[in-house]
C-alpha positions as CSV (number, residue, x, y, z in Angstrom):
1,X,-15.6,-5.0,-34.7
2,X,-13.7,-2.5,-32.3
3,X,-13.8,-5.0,-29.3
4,X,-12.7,-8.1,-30.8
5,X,-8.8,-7.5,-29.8
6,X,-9.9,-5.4,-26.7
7,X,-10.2,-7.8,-23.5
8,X,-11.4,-6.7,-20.5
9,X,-9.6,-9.1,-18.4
10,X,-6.7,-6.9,-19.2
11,X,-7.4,-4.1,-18.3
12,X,-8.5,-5.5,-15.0
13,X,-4.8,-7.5,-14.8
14,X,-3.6,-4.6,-15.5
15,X,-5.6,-2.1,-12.5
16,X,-4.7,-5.1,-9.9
17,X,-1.0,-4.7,-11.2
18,X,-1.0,-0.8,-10.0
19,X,-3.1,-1.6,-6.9
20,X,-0.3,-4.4,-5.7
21,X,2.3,-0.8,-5.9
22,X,-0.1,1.0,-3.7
23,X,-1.2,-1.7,-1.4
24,X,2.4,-3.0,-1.0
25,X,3.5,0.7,0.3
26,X,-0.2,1.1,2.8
27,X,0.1,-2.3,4.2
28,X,3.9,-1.5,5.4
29,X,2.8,2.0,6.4
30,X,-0.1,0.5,8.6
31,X,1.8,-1.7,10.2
32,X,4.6,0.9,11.0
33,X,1.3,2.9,12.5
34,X,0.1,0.1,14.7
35,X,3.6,0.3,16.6
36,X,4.6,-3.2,16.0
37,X,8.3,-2.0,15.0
38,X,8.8,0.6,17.7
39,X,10.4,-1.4,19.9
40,X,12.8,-2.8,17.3
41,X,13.4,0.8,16.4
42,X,14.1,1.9,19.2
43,X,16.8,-1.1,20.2
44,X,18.4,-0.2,17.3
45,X,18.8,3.4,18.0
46,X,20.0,2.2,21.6
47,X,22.4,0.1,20.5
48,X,24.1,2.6,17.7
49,X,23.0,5.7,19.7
50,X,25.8,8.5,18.6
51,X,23.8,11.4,20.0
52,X,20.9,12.0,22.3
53,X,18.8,13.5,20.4
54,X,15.1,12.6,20.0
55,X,13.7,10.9,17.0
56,X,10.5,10.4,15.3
57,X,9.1,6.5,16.2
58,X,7.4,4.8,13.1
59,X,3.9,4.9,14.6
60,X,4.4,8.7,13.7
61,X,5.5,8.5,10.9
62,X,2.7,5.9,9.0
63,X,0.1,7.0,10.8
64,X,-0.1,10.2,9.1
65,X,0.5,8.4,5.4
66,X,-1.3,4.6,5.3
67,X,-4.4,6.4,4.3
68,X,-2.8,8.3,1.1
69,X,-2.2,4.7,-0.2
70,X,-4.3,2.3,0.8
71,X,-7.6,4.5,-0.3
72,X,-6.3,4.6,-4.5
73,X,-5.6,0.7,-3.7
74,X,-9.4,0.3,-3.0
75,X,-10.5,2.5,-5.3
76,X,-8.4,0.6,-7.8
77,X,-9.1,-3.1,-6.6
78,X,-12.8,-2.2,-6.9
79,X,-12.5,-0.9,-10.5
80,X,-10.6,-4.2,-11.3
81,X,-13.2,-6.6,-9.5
82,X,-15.6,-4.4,-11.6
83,X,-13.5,-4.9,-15.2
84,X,-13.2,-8.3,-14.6
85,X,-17.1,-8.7,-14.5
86,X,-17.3,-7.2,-17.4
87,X,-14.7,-10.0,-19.1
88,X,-17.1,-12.8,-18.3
89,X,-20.4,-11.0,-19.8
């Protein structure tokens, strides 16, 4: 039979190995885009400040970008929930 070495469990293992990537990357992103770290940014720059310029805060910078990760992780965490379904029928 062509399924007998074929497990489905894998595959899903497998999806819910490239959805940790994605999800690792979104989550950080989200939280930089919540403004949680903009204070501690912005001590830092104070207290190594070498010129006055202006900088972008993190808040700018994920807020524009969680999305672009964290939608493939769902996608990809919902077509592993579904593979692993099919490795208990």
């Amino acid at each position: 039979m062509i399924f007998s070495d074929f497990a489905w469990s894998r595959v899903s293992d497998l999806l819910f190995s490239f959805t940790l990537f994605f999800l690792i990357i979104g989550s950080f992103l989200w939280v930089c885009a919540s403004g949680s770290l903009d204070f501690f940014q912005y001590s830092w720059k104070k207290a190594f400040r070498k010129t006055k310029e202006d900088y972008l805060t993190l808040s700018e910078i994920g807020r524009t970008s969680y999305r672009f990760w964290l939608e493939p992780a769902l996608i990809l965490f919902l077509l592993s929930l579904v593979f692993l379904g099919l490795a208990f029928l």
